[in-house]
C-alpha positions, -999 to +999 in steps of 0.1 A: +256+841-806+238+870-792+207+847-788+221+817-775+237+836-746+205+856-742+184+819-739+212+810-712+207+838-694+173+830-693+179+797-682+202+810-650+173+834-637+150+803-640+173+782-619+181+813-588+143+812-587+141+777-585+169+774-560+156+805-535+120+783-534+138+751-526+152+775-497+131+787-485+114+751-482+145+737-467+137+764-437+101+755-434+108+716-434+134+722-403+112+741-386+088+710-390+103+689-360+092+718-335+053+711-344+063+678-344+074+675-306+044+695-296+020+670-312+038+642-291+035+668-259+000+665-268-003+629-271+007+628-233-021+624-208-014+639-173-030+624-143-024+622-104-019+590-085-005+573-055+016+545-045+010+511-033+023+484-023+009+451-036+023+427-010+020+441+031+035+426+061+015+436+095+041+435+126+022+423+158+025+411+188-001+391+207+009+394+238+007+424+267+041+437+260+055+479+268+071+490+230+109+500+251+124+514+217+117+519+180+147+514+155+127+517+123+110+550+108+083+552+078+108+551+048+131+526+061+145+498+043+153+463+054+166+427+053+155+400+066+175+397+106+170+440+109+154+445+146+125+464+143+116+468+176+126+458+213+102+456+239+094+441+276+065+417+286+070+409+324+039+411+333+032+384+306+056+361+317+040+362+357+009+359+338+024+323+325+042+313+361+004+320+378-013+302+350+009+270+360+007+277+399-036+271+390-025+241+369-006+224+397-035+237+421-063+225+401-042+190+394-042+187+434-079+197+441-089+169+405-067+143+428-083+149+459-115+146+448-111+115+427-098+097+457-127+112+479-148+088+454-117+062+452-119+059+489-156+052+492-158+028+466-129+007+477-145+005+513-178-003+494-163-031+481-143-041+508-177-042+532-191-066+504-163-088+497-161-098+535-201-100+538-202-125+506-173-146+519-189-145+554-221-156+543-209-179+521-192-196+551-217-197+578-244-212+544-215-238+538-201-239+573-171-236+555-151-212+582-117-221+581-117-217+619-145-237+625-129-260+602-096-263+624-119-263+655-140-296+643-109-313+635-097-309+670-133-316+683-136-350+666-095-358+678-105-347+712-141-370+708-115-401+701-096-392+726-126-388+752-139-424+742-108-438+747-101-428+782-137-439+786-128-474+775-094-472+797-116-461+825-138-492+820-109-517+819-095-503+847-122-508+867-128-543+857-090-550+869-097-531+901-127-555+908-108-586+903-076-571+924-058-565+892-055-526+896-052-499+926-081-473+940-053-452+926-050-461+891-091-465+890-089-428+900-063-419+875-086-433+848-113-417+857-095-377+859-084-387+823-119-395+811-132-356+831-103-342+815-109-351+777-148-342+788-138-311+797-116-307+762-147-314+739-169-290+760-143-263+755-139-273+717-180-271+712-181-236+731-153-224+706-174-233+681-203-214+690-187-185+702-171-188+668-208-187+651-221-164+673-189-140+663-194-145+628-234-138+632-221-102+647-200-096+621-222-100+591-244-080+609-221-053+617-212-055+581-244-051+566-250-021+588-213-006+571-226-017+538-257+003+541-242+032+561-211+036+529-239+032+502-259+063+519-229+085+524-220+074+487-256+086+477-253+118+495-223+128+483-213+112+453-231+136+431-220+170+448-183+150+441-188+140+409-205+179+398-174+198+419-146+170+401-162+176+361-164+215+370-124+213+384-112+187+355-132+216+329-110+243+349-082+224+341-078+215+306-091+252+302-061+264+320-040+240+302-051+255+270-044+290+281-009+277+290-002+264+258-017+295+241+002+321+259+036+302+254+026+295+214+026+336+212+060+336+221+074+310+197+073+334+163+094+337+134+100+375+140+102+374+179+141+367+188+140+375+226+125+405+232+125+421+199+106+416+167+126+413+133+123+415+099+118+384+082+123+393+041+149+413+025+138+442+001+112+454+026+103+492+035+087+500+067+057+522+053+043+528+086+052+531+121+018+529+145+038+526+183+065+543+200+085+542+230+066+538+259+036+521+236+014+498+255+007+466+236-025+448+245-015+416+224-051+415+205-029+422+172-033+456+164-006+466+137+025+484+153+045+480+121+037+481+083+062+466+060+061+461+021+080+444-006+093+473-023+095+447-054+054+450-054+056+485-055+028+498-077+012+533-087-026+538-093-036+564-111-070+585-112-076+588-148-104+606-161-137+587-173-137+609-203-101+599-209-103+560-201-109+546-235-074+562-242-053+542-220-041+500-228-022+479-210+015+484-217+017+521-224+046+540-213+044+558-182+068+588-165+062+596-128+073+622-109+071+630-075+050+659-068+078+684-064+090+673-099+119+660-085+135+628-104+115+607-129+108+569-129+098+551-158+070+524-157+041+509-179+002+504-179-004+471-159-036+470-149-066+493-157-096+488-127-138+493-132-146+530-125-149+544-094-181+568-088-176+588-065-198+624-052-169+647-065-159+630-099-157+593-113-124+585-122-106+546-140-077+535-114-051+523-136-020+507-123+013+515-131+048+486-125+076+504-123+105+496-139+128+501-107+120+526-077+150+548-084+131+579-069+125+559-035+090+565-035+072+553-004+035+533+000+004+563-001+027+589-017+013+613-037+028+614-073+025+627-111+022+610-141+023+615-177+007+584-198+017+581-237-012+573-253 
């Protein structure tokens, strides 16, 4: 009995000892978690960055304008319909109302000159149309009036013969006591008269010719005295009415220039508007009193704040480390607030004098901590 309960004994010590070392184990494998963690702190590459924005709006105008009030600031957000800005452009709009006072002016000056030209040509051919026809007449002796005039030359002809012939019969009578002194007499006046009616028909008729002579010729002298002033002046006309009509169609491109600057999607009136939703104003170039020249320059910056983006300078040394989709924590550089995002995008290296550095891109998940384009942030990468 003695030895049996000295073997168990034995047996009991064995165990305590046994016990205490799986102790004291138990209290090193809990502390174990601690070096853990630290490993994971190290496995945590910390770099410095900035934002972007992917996607940028520049606000312009193209027009002389004076910027009367800003309602944005850098860090603003808005929807599509937010005003942005108001401002005045009177001095644009006389612009316009003087560019269409040249118009009309330059219209008039492009008519009078065309029917400068218009009104020599048409008396050209006015001159030569009668010269033709009158030529044409005296080669045919086709004059209508000297037409008319030998019809009542030949009637007045019969009518001479006839009294002729009365005059002879008459006569006869009178010599055989048939007829009077008187009636003899009578015959005869008839015959002088008639005489005297063809006479006065054939002068007609050549004072007629004679006429129509003069007028060719004063025609042909008209002909030749248009064709020289044509000469002398239709190329002075024809250089000032291309250089006018040029004037013109440049003006009335300028019109339709100036009053296409007006007709924008983000001009309602006088103010300029937000066309997206989602959009922050990351910077504001103009303020009150601004003085637009309208050649385009940027007065507003707006990005999609669903393109936000951070690039980060990552190390050379540290750049075969990083791959696409790695979790990313950034902070703002006053530690405030964290944002979680991943490895999008990972850029050649950058040399620069200081240091070379990877840019590596970082899409957020959400932009909770409202950072804003070219902010300066932290980062920790889990590699």
């Amino acid at each position: 009995m003695l030895i049996i309960m000295m073997g168990l004994t034995g047996c009991s010590e064995g165990s305590n000892e046994v016990a205490n070392t799986q102790i004291e184990e138990t209290q090193e494998t809990q502390e174990m978690p601690i070096e853990t963690a630290q490993v994971e702190e190290a496995d945590e590459l910390e770099v410095d960055g900035r934002v972007k924005m992917i996607e940028q709006e520049q606000v312009f105008l193209e027009f002389p304008a004076i910027i009367e009030e800003v309602y944005v600031q850098e860090g603003s957000k808005v929807k599509a319909g937010d005003v942005l800005l108001r401002f005045s452009y009177g001095d644009y709009l006389e612009n316009i109302e003087s560019t269409k006072a040249n118009i009309k002016n330059l219209e008039n000056e492009v008519a009078r000159l065309q029917n400068y030209i218009n009104t020599y040509k048409a008396q050209e051919e006015a001159i030569k149309k009668e010269l033709e026809l009158r030529k044409y007449y005296k080669a045919n002796d086709a004059d209508p009036q000297l037409s008319n005039l030998y019809i009542s030359l030949e009637a007045a002809q019969e009518a001479l013969e006839i009294a002729k012939e009365d005059y002879i019969k008459t006569k006869e009578v009178y010599e055989v006591g048939g007829a009077s002194q008187r009636e003899v007499e009578a015959a005869k006046q008839q015959v002088n008269l008639k005489e005297g009616e063809v006479a006065s028909i054939k002068n007609n008729i050549e004072v007629l010719k004679t006429s129509n002579d003069l007028r060719i010729t004063t025609l042909e002298a008209q002909l030749e005295e248009v064709q020289t002033n044509v000469k002398a002046s239709d190329q002075e006309v024809a250089y000032n009415l291309n250089g006018t009509q040029i004037k013109l169609a440049q003006a009335q491109t300028d019109l339709a220039n100036m009053k296409k600057r007006l007709v924008k999607d983000n001009i309602e009136g006088d103010t300029l508007i937000a066309l997206k939703d989602n959009q922050i104003v990351s910077k504001v170039k103009c303020i009150a009193g601004t003085r637009v020249s309208g050649n385009g320059n940027t007065l507003i910056e707006l990005s999609n704040e669903d393109s936000l983006i951070v690039e980060l300078e990552v190390p050379v040394e540290e750049g075969s480390q990083i791959e696409v989709g790695q979790e990313v924590t950034v902070t703002s550089e006053d530690d405030e607030g964290e944002t979680q995002g991943t490895v999008s995008t990972i850029l050649q290296k950058v040399i620069e004098e200081d240091d070379d550095y990877i840019p590596v891109q970082v899409k957020l998940v959400s932009n909770t901590n409202g950072f804003l384009p070219n902010q300066k942030v932290k980062a920790k990468i889990r590699i």
